[in-house]
C-alpha positions in Angstrom: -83.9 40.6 -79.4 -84.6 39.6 -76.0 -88.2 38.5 -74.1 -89.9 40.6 -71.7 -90.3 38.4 -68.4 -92.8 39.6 -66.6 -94.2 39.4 -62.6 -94.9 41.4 -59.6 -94.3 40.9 -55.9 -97.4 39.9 -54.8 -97.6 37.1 -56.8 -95.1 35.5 -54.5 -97.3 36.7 -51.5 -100.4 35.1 -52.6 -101.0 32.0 -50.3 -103.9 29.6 -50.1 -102.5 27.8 -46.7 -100.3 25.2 -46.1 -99.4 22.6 -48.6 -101.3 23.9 -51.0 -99.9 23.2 -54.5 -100.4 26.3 -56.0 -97.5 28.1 -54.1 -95.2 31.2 -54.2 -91.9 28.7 -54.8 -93.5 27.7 -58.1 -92.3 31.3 -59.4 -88.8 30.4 -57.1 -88.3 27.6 -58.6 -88.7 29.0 -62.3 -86.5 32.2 -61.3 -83.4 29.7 -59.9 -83.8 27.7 -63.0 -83.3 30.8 -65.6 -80.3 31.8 -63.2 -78.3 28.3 -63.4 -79.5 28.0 -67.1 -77.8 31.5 -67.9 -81.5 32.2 -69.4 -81.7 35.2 -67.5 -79.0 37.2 -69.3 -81.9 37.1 -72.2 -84.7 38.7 -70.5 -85.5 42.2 -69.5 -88.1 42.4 -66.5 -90.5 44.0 -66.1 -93.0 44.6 -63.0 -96.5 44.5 -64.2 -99.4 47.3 -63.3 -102.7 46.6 -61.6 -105.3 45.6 -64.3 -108.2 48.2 -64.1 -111.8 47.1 -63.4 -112.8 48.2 -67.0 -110.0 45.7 -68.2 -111.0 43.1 -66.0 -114.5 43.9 -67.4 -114.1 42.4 -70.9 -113.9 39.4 -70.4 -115.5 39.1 -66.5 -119.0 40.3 -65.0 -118.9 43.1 -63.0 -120.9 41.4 -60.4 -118.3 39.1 -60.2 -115.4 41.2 -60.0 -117.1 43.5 -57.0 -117.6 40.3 -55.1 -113.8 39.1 -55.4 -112.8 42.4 -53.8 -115.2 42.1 -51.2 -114.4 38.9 -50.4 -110.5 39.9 -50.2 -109.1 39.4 -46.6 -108.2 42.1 -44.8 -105.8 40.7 -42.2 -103.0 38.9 -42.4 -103.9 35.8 -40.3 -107.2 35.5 -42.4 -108.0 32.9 -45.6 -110.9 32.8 -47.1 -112.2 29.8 -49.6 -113.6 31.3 -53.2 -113.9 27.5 -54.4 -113.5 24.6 -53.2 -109.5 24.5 -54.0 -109.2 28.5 -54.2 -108.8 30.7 -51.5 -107.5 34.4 -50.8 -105.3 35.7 -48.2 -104.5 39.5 -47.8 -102.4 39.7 -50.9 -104.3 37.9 -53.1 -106.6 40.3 -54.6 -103.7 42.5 -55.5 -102.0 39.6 -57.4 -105.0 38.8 -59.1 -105.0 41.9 -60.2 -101.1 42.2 -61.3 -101.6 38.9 -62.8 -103.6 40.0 -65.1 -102.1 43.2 -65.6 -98.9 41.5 -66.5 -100.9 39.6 -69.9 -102.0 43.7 -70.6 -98.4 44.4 -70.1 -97.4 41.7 -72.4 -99.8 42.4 -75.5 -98.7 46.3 -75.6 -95.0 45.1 -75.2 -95.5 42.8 -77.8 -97.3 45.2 -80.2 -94.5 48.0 -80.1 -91.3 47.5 -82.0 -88.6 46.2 -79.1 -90.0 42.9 -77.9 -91.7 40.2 -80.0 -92.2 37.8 -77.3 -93.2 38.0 -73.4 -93.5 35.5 -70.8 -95.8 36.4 -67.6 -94.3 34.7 -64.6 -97.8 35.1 -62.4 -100.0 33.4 -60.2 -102.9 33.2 -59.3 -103.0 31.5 -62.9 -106.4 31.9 -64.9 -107.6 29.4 -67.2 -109.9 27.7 -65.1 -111.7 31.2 -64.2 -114.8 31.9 -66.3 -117.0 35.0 -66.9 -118.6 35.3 -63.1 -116.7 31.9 -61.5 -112.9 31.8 -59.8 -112.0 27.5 -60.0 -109.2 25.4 -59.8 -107.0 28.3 -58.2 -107.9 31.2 -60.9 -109.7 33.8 -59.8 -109.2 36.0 -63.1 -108.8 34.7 -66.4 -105.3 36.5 -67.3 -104.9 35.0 -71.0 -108.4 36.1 -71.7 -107.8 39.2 -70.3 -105.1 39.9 -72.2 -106.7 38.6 -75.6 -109.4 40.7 -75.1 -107.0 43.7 -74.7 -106.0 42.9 -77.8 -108.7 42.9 -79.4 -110.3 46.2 -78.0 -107.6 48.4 -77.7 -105.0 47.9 -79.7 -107.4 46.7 -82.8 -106.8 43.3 -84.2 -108.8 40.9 -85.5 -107.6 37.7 -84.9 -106.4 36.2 -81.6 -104.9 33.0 -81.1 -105.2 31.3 -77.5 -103.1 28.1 -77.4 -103.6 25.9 -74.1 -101.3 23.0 -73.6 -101.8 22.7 -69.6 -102.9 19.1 -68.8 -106.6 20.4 -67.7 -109.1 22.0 -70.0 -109.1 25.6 -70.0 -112.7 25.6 -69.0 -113.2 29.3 -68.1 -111.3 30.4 -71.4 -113.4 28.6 -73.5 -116.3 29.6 -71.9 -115.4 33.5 -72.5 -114.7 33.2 -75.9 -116.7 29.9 -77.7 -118.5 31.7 -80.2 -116.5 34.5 -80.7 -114.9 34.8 -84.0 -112.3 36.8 -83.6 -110.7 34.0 -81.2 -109.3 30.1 -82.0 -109.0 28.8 -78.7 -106.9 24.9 -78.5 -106.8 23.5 -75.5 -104.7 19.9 -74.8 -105.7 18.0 -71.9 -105.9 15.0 -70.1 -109.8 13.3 -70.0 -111.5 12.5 -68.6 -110.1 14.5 -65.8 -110.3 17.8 -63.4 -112.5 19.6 -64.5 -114.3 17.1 -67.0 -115.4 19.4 -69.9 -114.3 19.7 -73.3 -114.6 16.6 -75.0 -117.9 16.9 -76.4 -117.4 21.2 -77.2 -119.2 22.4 -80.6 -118.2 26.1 -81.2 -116.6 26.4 -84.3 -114.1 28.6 -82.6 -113.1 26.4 -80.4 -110.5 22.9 -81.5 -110.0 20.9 -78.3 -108.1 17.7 -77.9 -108.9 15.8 -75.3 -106.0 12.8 -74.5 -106.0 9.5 -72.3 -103.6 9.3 -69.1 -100.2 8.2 -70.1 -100.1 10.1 -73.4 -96.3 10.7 -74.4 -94.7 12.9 -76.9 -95.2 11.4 -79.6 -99.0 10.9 -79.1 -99.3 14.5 -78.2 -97.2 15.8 -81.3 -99.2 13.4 -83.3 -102.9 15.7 -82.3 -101.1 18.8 -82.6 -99.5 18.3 -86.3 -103.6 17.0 -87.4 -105.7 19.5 -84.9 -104.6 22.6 -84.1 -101.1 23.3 -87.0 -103.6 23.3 -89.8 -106.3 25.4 -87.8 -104.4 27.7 -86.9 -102.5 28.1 -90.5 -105.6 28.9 -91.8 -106.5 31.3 -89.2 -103.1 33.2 -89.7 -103.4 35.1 -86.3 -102.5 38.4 -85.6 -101.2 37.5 -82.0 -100.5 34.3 -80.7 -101.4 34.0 -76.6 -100.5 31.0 -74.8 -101.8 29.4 -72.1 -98.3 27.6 -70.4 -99.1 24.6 -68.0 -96.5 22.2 -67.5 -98.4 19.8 -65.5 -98.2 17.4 -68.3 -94.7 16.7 -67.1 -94.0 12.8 -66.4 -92.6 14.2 -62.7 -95.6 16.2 -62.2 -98.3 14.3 -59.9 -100.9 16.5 -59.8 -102.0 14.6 -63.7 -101.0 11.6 -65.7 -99.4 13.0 -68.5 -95.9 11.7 -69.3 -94.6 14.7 -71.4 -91.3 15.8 -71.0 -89.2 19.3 -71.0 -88.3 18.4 -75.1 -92.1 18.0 -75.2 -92.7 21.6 -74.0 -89.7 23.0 -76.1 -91.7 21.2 -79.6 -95.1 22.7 -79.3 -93.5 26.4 -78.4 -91.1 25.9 -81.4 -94.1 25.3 -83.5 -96.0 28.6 -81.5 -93.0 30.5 -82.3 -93.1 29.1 -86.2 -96.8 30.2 -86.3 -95.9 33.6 -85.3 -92.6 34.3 -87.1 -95.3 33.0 -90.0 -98.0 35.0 -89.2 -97.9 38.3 -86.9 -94.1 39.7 -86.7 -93.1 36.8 -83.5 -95.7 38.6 -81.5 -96.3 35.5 -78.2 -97.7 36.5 -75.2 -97.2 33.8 -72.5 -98.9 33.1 -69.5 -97.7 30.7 -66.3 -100.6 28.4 -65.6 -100.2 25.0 -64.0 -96.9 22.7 -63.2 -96.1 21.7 -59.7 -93.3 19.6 -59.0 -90.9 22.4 -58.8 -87.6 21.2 -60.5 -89.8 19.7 -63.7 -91.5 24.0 -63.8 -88.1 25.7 -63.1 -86.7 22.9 -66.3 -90.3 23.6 -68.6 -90.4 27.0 -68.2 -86.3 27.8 -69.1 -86.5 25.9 -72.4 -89.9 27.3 -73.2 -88.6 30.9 -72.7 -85.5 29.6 -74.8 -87.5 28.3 -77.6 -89.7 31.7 -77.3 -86.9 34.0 -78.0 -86.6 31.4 -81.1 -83.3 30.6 -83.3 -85.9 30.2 -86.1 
């Protein structure tokens, strides 16, 4: 059984100006990689829909949804800043919007009988962007999005929502601490960008913050205690992950020195969880990673471990 990859063209025309890091070759880079790999003989691809208001409205106020699309440029020449590191350019809004509707696209894919796993090759990414805030180049929160679809229409009960990006999936936690129904873990570096998590209390919620220079080992080493017996006990329904490979040792945008065996463990262990637990069913979305070779490497053995030899 093969994965679902899915993307949309205007992800690769979202652009926040020159040199930013957050760029349309991040997708390039991953799309070359599953080429050379002979990855992309395993995936079937799929071009994601537009994410409705309603959908966006789940996890998002609308307030801050309306003022998104009004701030959308209208011009091609035009930028305009969201955040201080975010900004839209005449495409953006409708990437946003595929980006998101790619995680929807995922869960229902996931729920029928044909695909187990899916992998959302998207940006804008999301887990920085909270219930009525775009940050750190999110403007919706697509793995929320997408859990909350889950939830809502297709009935289940228990979501899982694993984040190993190297920063703390702020907005994520924010839209969900509290809410039973979801176990959110999130890895990251700290203190670093943008300096929460370490001292969360929702019972929901297992975070594991980690000092610059953590390795492999040191990583597997919070994993196995932290999150492998929460989430046993939890037995989800659905497993969502939130995929940054920023961690990477090449990567300089963090201090992480995880490497692409690193990112091939902790999805073997996702994958484990949900052959275990909810029929295989992983919905992955792209979040951070940014030297391009060390993505286009992450993201072809992650995809390899998702389709699992379990």
């Amino acid at each position: 059984m093969n994965l679902a990859l899915i993307s949309h063209q205007t992800c690769m025309e979202h652009r926040m100006g020159a040199h930013h890091p957050e760029c349309p070759e991040r997708l390039h880079a991953i799309q070359d990689r599953l080429i050379a790999s002979g990855m992309e003989m395993l995936v079937t691809h799929f071009d994601s829909p537009a994410a409705t208001i309603d959908q966006l409205a789940r996890v998002h106020d609308r307030a801050y949804i309306q003022s998104i699309m009004d701030a959308a440029p209208k011009t091609d020449d035009a930028l305009t800043w969201i955040d201080g590191d975010t900004a839209m350019n005449r495409h953006s809004l409708e990437a946003a919007l595929h980006s998101a509707g790619a995680a929807i696209l995922g869960v229902d894919l996931v729920m029928g009988d044909r695909y187990h796993t899916a992998f959302c090759s998207v940006r804008p990414p999301g887990h920085h962007a909270g219930r009525a805030k775009a940050s750190g180049f999110c403007i919706f929160n697509n793995v929320a999005i997408g859990a909350a679809h889950a939830l809502e229409h297709h009935g289940l009960e228990r979501v899982a929502i694993v984040d190993f990006d190297v920063h703390h999936g702020d907005g994520t936690e924010e839209i969900f601490a509290g809410d039973e129904r979801i176990l959110f873990c999130s890895s990251f570096q700290h203190p670093f960008y943008p300096g929460t998590g370490a001292d969360s209390v929702a019972p929901n919620v297992v975070n594991l913050p980690m000092p610059r220079l953590t390795d492999g080992e040191a990583f597997k080493a919070k994993v196995e205690a932290s999150w492998l017996p929460r989430l046993n006990a939890f037995a989800p329904q659905l497993i969502m992950v939130s995929a940054g490979f920023d961690g990477h040792v090449e990567d300089d945008m963090a201090h992480f020195n995880l490497r692409e065996a690193d990112f091939g463990w902790i999805t073997r262990e996702i994958h484990k969880l949900a052959t275990k637990y909810c029929k295989e069913r992983v919905v992955s979305c792209l979040e951070g990673g940014y030297t391009l070779s060390a993505l286009g490497r992450c993201v072809s053995t992650h995809i390899d471990e998702l389709i699992g030899h379990v």
